[in-house]
VOGU-3710 file (C-alpha; in Angstrom, 3 decimals, decimal comma):
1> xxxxxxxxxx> 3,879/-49,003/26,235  2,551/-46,618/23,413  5,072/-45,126/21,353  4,763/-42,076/19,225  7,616/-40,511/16,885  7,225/-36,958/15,616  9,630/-36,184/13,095  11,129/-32,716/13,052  11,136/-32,318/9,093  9,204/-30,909/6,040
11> xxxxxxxxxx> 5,769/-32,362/5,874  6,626/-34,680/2,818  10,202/-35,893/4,616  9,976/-38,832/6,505  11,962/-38,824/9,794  15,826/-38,930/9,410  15,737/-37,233/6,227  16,292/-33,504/6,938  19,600/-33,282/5,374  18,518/-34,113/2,269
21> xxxxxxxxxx> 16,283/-30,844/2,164  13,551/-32,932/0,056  10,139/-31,412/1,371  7,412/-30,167/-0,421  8,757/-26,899/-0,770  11,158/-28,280/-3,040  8,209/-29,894/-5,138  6,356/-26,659/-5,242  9,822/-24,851/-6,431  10,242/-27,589/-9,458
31> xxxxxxxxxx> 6,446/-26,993/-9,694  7,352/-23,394/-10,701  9,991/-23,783/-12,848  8,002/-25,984/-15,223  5,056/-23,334/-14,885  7,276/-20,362/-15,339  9,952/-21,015/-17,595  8,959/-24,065/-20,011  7,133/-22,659/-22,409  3,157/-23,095/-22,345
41> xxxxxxxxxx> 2,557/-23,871/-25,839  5,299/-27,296/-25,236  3,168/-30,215/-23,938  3,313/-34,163/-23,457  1,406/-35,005/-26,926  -0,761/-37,902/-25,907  -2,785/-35,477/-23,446  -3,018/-32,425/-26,068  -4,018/-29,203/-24,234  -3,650/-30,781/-20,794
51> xxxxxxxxxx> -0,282/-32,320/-20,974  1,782/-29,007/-19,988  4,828/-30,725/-17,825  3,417/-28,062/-14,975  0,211/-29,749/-15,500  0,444/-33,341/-15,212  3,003/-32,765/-12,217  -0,055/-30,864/-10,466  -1,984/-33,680/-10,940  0,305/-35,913/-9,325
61> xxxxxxxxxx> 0,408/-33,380/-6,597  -3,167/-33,910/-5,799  -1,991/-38,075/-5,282  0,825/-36,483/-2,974  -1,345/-34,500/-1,033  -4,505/-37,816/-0,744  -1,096/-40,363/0,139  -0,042/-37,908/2,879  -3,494/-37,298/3,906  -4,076/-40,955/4,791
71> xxxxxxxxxx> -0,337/-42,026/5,703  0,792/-41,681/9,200  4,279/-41,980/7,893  3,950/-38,229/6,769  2,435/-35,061/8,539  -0,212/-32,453/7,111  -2,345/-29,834/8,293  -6,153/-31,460/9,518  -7,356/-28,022/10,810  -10,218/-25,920/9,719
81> xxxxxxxxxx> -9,086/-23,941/6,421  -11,995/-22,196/4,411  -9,620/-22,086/1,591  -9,846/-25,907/1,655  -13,603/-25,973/1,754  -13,494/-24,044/-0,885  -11,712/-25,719/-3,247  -13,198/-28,807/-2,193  -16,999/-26,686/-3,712  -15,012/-25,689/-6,679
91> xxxxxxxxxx> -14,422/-29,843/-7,695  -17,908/-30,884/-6,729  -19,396/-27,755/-9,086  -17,094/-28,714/-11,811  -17,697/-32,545/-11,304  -21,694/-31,286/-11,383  -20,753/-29,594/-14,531  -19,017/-32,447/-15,964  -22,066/-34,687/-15,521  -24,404/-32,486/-17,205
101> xxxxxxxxxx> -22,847/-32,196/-19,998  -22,197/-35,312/-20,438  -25,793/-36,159/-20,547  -26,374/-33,783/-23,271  -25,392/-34,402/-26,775  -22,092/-32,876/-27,419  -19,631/-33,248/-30,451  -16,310/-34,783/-29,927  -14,195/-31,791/-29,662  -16,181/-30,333/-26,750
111> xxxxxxxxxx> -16,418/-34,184/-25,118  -12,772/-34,586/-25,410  -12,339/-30,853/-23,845  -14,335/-31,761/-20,728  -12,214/-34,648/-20,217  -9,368/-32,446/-20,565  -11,308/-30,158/-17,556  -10,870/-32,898/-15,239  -6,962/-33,451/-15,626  -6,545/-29,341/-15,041
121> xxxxxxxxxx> -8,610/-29,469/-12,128  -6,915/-31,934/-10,357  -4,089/-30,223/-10,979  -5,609/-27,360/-9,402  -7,134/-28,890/-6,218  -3,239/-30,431/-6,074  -1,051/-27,393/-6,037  -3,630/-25,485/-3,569  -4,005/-28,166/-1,242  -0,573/-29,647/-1,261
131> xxxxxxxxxx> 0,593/-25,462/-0,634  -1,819/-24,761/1,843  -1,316/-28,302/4,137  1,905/-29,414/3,566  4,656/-26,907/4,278  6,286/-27,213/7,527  7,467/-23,908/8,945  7,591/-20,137/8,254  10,996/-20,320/7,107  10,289/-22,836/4,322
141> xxxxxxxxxx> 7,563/-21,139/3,584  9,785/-17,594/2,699  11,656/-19,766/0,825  9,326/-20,944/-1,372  8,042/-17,475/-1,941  11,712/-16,037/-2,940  11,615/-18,821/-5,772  8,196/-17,712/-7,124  9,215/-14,383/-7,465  12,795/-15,225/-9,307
151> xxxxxxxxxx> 10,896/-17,283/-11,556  8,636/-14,211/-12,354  11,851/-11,996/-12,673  13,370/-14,677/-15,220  10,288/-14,181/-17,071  10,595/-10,456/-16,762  13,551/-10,387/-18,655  12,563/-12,742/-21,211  9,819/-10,116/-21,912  12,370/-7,253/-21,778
161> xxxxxxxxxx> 14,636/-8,592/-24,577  11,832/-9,435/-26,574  10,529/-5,793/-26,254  13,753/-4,560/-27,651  14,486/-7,131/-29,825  11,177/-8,033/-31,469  12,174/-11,977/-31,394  9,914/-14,372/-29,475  12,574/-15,822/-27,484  10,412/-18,826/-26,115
171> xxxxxxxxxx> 10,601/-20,386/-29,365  14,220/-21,351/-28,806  13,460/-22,877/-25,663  12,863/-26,303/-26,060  12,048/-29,365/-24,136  12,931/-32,997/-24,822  9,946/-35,309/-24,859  7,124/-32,174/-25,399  5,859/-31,372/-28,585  4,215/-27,730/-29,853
181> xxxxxxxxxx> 0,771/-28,093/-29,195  -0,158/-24,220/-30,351  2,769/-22,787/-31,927  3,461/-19,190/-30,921  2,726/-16,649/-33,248  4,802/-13,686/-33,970  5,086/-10,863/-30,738  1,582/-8,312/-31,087  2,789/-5,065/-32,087  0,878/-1,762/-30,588
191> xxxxxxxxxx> 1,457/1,413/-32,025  4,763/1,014/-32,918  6,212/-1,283/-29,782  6,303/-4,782/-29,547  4,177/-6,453/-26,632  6,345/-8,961/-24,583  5,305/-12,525/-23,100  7,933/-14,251/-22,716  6,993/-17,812/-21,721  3,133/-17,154/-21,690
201> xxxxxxxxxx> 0,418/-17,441/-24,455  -1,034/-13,610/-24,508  0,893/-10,907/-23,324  -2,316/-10,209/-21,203  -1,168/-13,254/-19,356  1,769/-12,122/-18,840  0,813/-9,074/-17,525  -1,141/-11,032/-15,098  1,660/-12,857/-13,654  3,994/-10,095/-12,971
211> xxxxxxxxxx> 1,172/-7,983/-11,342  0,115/-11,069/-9,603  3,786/-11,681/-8,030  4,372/-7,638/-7,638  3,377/-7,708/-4,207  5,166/-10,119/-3,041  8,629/-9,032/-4,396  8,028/-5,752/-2,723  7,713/-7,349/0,471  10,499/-9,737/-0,168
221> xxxxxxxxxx> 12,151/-6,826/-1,107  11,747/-4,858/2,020  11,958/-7,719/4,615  15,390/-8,858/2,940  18,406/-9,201/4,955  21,018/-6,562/4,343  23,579/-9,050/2,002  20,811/-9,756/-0,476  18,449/-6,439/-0,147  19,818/-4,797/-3,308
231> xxxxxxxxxx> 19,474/-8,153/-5,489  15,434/-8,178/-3,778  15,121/-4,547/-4,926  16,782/-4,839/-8,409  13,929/-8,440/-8,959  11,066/-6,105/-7,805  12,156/-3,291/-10,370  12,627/-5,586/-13,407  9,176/-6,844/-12,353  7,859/-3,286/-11,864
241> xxxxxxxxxx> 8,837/-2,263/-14,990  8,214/-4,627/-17,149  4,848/-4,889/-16,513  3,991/-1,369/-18,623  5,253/-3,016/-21,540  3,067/-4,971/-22,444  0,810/-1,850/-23,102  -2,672/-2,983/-22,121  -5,238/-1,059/-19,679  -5,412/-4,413/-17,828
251> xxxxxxxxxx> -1,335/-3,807/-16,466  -1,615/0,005/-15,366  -5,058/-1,186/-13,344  -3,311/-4,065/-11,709  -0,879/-1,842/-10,738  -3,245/0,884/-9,515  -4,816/-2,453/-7,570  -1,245/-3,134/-5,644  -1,056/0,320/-4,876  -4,581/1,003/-3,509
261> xxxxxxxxxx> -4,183/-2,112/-1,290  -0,577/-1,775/0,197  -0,041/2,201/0,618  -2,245/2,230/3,363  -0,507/-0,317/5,336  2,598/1,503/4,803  4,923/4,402/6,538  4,447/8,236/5,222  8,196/7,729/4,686  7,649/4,757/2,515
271> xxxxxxxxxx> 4,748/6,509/0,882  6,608/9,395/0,035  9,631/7,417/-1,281  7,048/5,295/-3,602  5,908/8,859/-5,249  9,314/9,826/-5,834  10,138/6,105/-7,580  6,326/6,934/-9,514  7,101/10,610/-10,864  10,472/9,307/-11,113
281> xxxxxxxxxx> 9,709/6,851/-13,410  7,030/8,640/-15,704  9,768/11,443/-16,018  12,579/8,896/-17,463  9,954/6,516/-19,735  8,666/9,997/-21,544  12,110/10,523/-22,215  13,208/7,089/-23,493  10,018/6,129/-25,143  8,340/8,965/-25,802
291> xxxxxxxxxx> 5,804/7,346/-27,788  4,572/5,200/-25,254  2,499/7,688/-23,197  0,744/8,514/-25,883  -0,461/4,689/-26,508  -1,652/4,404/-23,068  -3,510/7,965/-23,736  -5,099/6,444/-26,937  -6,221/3,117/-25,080  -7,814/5,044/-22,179
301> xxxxxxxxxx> -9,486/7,579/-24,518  -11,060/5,168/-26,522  -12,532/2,952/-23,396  -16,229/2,362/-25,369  -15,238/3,358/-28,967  -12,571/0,961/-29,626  -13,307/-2,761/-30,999  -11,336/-4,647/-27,772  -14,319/-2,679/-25,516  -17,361/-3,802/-28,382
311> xxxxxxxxxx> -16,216/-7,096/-28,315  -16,226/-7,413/-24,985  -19,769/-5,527/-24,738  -21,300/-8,074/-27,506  -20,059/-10,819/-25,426  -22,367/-10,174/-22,604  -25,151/-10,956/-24,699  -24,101/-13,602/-26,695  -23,276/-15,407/-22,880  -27,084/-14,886/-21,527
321> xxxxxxxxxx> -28,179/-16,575/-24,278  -26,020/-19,737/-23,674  -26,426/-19,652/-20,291  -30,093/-19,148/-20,502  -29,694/-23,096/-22,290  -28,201/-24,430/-19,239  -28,403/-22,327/-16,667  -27,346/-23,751/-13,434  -24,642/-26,499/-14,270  -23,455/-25,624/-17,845
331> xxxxxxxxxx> -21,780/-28,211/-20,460  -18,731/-28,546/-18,578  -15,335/-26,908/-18,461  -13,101/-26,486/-21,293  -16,413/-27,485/-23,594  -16,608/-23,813/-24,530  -14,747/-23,208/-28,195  -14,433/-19,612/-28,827  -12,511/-20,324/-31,570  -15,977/-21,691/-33,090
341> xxxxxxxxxx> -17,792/-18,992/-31,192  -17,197/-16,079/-29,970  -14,508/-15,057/-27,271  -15,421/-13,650/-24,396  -12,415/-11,889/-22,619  -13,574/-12,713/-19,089  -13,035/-15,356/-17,107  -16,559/-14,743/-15,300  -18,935/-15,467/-18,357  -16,716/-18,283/-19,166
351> xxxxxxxxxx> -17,457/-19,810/-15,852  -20,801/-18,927/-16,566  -21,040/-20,585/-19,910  -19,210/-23,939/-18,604  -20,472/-24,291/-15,212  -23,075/-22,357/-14,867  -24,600/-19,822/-12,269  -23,577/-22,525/-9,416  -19,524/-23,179/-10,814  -19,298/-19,238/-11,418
361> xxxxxxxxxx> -20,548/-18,842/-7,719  -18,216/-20,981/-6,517  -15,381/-19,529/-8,510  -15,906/-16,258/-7,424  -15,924/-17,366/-3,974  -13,019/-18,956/-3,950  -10,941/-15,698/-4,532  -12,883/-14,070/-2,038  -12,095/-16,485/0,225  -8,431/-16,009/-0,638
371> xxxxxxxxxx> -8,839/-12,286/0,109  -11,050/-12,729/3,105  -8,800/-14,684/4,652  -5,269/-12,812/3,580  -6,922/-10,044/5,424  -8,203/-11,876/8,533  -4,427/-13,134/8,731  -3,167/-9,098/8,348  -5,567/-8,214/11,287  -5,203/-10,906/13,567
381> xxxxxxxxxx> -1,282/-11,129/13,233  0,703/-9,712/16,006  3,898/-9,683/13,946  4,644/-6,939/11,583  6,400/-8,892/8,976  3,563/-11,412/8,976  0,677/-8,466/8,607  2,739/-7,006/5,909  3,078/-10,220/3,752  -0,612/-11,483/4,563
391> xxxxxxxxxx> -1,288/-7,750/3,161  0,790/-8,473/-0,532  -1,394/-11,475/-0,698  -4,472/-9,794/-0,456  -2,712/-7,536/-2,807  -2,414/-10,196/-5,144  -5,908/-11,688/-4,625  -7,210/-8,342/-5,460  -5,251/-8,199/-8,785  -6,596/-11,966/-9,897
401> xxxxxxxxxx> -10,393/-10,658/-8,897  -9,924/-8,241/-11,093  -7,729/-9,572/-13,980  -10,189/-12,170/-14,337  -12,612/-10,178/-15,380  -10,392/-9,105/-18,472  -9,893/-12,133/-19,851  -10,294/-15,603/-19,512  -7,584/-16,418/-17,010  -8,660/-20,147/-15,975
411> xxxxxxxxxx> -7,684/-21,161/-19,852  -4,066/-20,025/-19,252  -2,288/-22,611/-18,035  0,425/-20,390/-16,464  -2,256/-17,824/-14,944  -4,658/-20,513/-13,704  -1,512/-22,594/-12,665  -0,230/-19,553/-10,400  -3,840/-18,594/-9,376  -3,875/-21,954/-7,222
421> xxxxxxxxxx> -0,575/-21,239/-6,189  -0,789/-18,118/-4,701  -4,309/-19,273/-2,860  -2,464/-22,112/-1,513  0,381/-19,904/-0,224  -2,477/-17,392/1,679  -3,545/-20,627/3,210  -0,147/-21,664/4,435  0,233/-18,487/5,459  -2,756/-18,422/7,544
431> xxxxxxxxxx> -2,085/-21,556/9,136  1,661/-20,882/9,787  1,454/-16,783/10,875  2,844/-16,726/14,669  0,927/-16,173/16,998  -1,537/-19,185/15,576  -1,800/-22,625/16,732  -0,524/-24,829/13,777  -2,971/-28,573/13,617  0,295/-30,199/12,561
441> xxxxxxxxxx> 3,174/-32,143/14,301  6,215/-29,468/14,688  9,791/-29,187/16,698  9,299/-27,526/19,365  11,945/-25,330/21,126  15,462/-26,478/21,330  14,566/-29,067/19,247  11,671/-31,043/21,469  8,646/-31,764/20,067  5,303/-30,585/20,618
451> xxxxxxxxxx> 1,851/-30,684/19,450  0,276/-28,245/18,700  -4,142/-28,761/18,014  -6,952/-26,304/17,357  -9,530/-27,055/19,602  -12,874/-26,226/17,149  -10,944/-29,385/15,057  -10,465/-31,507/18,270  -14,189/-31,478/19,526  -13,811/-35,452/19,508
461> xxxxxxxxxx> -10,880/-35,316/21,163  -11,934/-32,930/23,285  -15,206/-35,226/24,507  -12,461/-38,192/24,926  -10,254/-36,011/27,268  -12,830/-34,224/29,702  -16,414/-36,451/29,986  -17,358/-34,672/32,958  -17,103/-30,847/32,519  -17,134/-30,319/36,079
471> xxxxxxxxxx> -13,684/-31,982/36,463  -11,868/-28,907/34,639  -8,323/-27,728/35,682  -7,332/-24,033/36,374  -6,627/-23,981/32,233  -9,023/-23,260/30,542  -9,355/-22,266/26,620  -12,874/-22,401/25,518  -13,942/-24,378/22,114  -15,328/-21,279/20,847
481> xxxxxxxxxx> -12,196/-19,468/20,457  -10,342/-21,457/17,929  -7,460/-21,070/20,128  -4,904/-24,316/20,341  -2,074/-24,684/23,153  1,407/-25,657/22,755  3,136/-26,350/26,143  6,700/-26,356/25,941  8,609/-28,992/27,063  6,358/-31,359/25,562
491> xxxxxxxxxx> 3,592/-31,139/27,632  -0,265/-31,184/25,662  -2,752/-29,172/27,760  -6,332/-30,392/27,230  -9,299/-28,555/29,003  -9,315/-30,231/32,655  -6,557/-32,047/32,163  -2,209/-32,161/31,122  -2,710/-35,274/29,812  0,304/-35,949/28,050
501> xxxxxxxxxx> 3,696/-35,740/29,640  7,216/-35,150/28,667  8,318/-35,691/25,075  11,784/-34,337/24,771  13,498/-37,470/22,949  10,651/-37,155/20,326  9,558/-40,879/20,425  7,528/-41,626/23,336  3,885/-40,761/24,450  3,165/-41,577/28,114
511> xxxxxxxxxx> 0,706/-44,285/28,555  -0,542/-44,454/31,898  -3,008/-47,283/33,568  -5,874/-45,249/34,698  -4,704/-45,622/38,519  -1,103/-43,224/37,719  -2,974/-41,150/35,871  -4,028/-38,892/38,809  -0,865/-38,875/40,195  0,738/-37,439/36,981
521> xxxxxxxxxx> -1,920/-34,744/36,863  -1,237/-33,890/39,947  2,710/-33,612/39,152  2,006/-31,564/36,524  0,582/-28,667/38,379  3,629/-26,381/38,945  4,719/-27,628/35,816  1,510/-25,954/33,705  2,602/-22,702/35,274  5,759/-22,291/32,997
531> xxxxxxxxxx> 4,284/-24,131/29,908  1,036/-22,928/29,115  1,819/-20,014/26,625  -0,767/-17,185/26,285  -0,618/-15,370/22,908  -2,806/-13,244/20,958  -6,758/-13,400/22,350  -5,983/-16,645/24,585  -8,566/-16,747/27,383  -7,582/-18,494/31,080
541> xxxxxxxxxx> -10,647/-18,339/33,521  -12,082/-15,175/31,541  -9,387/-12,867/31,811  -8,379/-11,423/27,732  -5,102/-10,769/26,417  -4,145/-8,922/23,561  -0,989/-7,535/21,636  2,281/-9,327/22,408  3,139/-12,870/20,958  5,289/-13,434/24,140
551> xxxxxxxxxx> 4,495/-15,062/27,319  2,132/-12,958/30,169  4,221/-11,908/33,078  4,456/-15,195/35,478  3,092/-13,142/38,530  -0,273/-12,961/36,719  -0,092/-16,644/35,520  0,256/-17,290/39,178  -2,900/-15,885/40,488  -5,060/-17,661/38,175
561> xxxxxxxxxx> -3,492/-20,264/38,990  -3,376/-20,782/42,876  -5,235/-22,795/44,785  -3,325/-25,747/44,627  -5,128/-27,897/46,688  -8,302/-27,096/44,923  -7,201/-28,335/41,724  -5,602/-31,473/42,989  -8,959/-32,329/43,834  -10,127/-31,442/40,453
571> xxxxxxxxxx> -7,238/-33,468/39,044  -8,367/-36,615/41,275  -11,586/-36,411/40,369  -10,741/-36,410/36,460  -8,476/-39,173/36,971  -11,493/-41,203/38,230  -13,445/-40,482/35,303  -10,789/-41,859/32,960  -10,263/-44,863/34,725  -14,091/-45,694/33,062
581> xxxxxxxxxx> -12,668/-44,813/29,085  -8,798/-44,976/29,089  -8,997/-47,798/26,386  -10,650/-45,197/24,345  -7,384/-43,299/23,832  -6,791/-45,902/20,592  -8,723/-42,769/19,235  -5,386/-40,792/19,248  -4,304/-42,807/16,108  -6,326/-40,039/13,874
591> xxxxxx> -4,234/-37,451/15,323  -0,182/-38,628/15,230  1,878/-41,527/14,314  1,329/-44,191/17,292  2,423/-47,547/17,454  2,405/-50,384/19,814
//
């Protein structure tokens, strides 16, 4: 008899451990509090720049993620993701990079920073991939969001005391074990205000976070329940208002970004409330800081006069000239000094400098991706709370486009750190928005289990199941349409064929000689006409739905599916075919947990 045991918990938990709520939403959460609230500047001294506690944790992440890729003690997401493609171009472009340099002669500062490169990218590829493949459910998943976001509020009022106080509170945070690796200097002044950031190097960093994490406290905000919606409104405002002082052009454009990309998803109601919190807002900072209207008048008005805009125009040329030395794989990342140099204040000629054309490519395309496929998740969503939240992500991968281009964000280790973070979370997202079939083992309802596949990732299986495409059953969901099936009650519906049968204890998969095979199909018949859900654009014999999540009305299951007789013959005929290749099914190791 083969034996398989789904486990109903988080994808790190091994069966039987649900109640002790360790899952890798809880890593990710201790993964932000070491981002967030140690300071960036306190590191593990043997690894210098790259021994931030939020780094070397990320880098174990990316062991996490390879150990419960490979381990069929633990479950992960196998589907298609482009985010994961992605990334995975991003590593071999930096790797590239690496190499080049490498074979170029280099002095030790810049050799010893290219090593450092490779510790912060594995970090990276760990806290994206880990996010996007390894949380369980929805629920989790909100969880992990309402954590980010009062991390980012702690931070918030870090900055706010030290905008009234003038002391650089992160200085009397301190961690056993880490040493100062950069010690902070005293808070910028502007005008006559100091310029907050908290727990970050730059206050343009910080600026970056809390426009980066604005979008999703609004929607956290708005999709609260009733007990906690005031305490969700009251994080969103800290956030919200915070974020003007740290007085640079970069924060009012973010938050022009947010607003471009979510009013238009929202109610005229909700519109019109926004305006009055906007006028609302100008009308009591004029009053209490009079003075700092008129700074944000000076730094638009001098947009091409002042020396933050020369600097930033010189840089363009002074970067075609490196790049023009190596021009397609760079020297490597983190070999560029612009201490020694000359500093850029964008993230894109960096890229350009240390990976060249190919690594910039990449990086740009890997917050495209992040927007692309926020917005594919918005459109494609049947659920309004899903559309909404896939919509603050964009939001957010709009604001890091852009952000990036004012200075160089990758060299933050709390921008770059929540960068990855927030791409992982738009691929979670997009494999774990209803409606979608999830390539992971999950409880199904009332606590069965089910398995759920996409089909373009199954084509193997796919050939295993059905060898002889005439011997289809009345269910059909083409390859082509991404589409995956859960049946509830247990039962996995291949093309042609309801293979598996009942798995309602959890622990068994029904191994059948090949002669009992056909009469199992054959049982399963009326069963397929109360399992086989049809959601979003699921296609049965070329009829399209569209709209509602919920089941089609069973009358109109039951025409497509009549006939009976005609698809017991079907189902005979299949079960002659597997008679041939039923020792094949071995295969179905690659897919779950199986054992003998």
């Amino acid at each position: 008899m083969i034996s398989v045991t789904l486990d109903h918990e988080g994808s790190l938990a091994v069966p039987g451990d649900r109640a002790s709520g360790r899952d890798t939403v809880t890593l990710l959460s201790f993964y932000t509090l070491l981002l967030m609230i140690v300071p960036s500047d306190e590191v593990f001294s043997p690894l210098g720049g790259a021994g931030a506690p939020s780094t070397i944790l990320s880098a174990l992440f990316l062991l996490v993620y390879l150990s419960m890729l490979f381990n069929p003690d633990f479950k992960i997401a196998r589907g298609r993701l482009g985010l994961r493609l992605a990334a995975i171009l991003l590593a071999c472009s930096f790797i590239a990079a690496y190499v080049s340099g490498n074979l170029q002669r280099m002095n030790t500062t810049a050799l010893n920073g290219g090593d450092r490169g490779l510790i912060i990218l594995a970090g990276w590829l760990g806290i994206l991939l880990l996010t996007a493949d390894g949380i369980s459910n929805i629920t989790r998943f909100m969880k992990l969001l309402e954590r980010i976001v009062l991390a980012t509020t702690c931070m918030a009022f870090i900055g706010d005391i030290q905008f009234i106080t003038g002391k650089n509170l992160a200085t009397f945070i301190s961690v056993p074990g880490l040493a100062i690796h950069q010690a902070y200097s005293d808070l910028e002044i502007r005008g006559s205000y100091n310029r907050p950031q908290a727990t970050a190097a730059h206050p343009l960093e910080f600026a970056f976070v809390l426009a980066t994490v604005l979008p999703i406290a609004i929607h956290c905000a708005r999709y609260a329940p009733k007990q906690r919606r005031k305490i969700r409104w009251a994080q969103c405002a800290i956030i919200a208002l915070t974020l003007p002082l740290t007085i640079s052009r970069s924060a009012i454009i973010s938050m022009a970004v947010v607003a471009i990309v979510l009013i238009p998803v929202w109610s005229r109601r909700e519109r019109l409330i926004v305006l009055a919190i906007a006028v609302s807002s100008f009308l009591v900072v004029s009053i209490a800081l009079p003075g700092l209207l008129s700074e944000f008048a000076t730094l638009f008005g001098g947009i091409g006069t002042d020396s933050s805009t020369a600097s930033r125009t010189s840089a363009y040329l002074s970067t075609a000239q490196m790049v023009v030395q190596h021009p397609f794989f760079g020297t490597g990342f983190e070999t560029f000094d612009p201490q020694t140099a000359f500093y850029t204040d964008n993230q894109y000629l960096n890229a350009a400098i240390e990976v060249g054309l190919i690594g910039l490519t990449v990086l740009t395309a890997l917050f495209v991706t992040g927007w692309v496929t926020a917005r594919r998740t918005c459109r494609e969503s049947p659920d309004p709370e899903t559309r909404h939240l896939a919509q603050c992500l964009a939001a957010s991968c709009a604001v890091i486009l852009y952000d990036s281009s004012t200075f160089d964000s990758m060299h933050y280790a709390i921008a770059s750190g929540l960068t990855f973070l927030i791409l992982g979370c738009v691929g979670a997202l997009r494999r774990l928005a209803p409606g979608r079939a999830n390539p992971v083992f999950s409880p199904g309802p009332g606590g069965a289990a089910s398995l759920t596949y996409d089909l373009r990732s199954l084509k193997m299986l796919r050939c295993l199941l059905v060898p002889d495409r005439g011997a289809l059953s009345a269910c059909r969901y083409p390859v082509d349409s991404g589409l995956g099936s859960t049946c509830s009650g247990g039962v996995f519906c291949m093309p042609g064929l309801a293979l598996l049968g009942n798995l309602a204890n959890k622990t068994r998969l029904l191994s059948y000689p090949g002669t009992k095979i056909q009469d199992r199909c054959n049982s399963n018949t009326a069963q397929l006409q109360s399992s086989i859900p049809m959601k979003g654009r699921d296609k049965c014999r070329g009829h399209r739905y569209g709209g509602s999540p919920s089941h089609q009305p069973g009358s109109r299951l039951g025409e497509q599916l009549s006939s009976a007789g005609r698809r017991e013959g079907r189902s005979r005929a299949a079960a002659a075919n597997l008679r041939s290749w039923w020792p094949r099914t071995a295969q179905l190791n690659s897919f779950a947990r199986v054992s003998q």
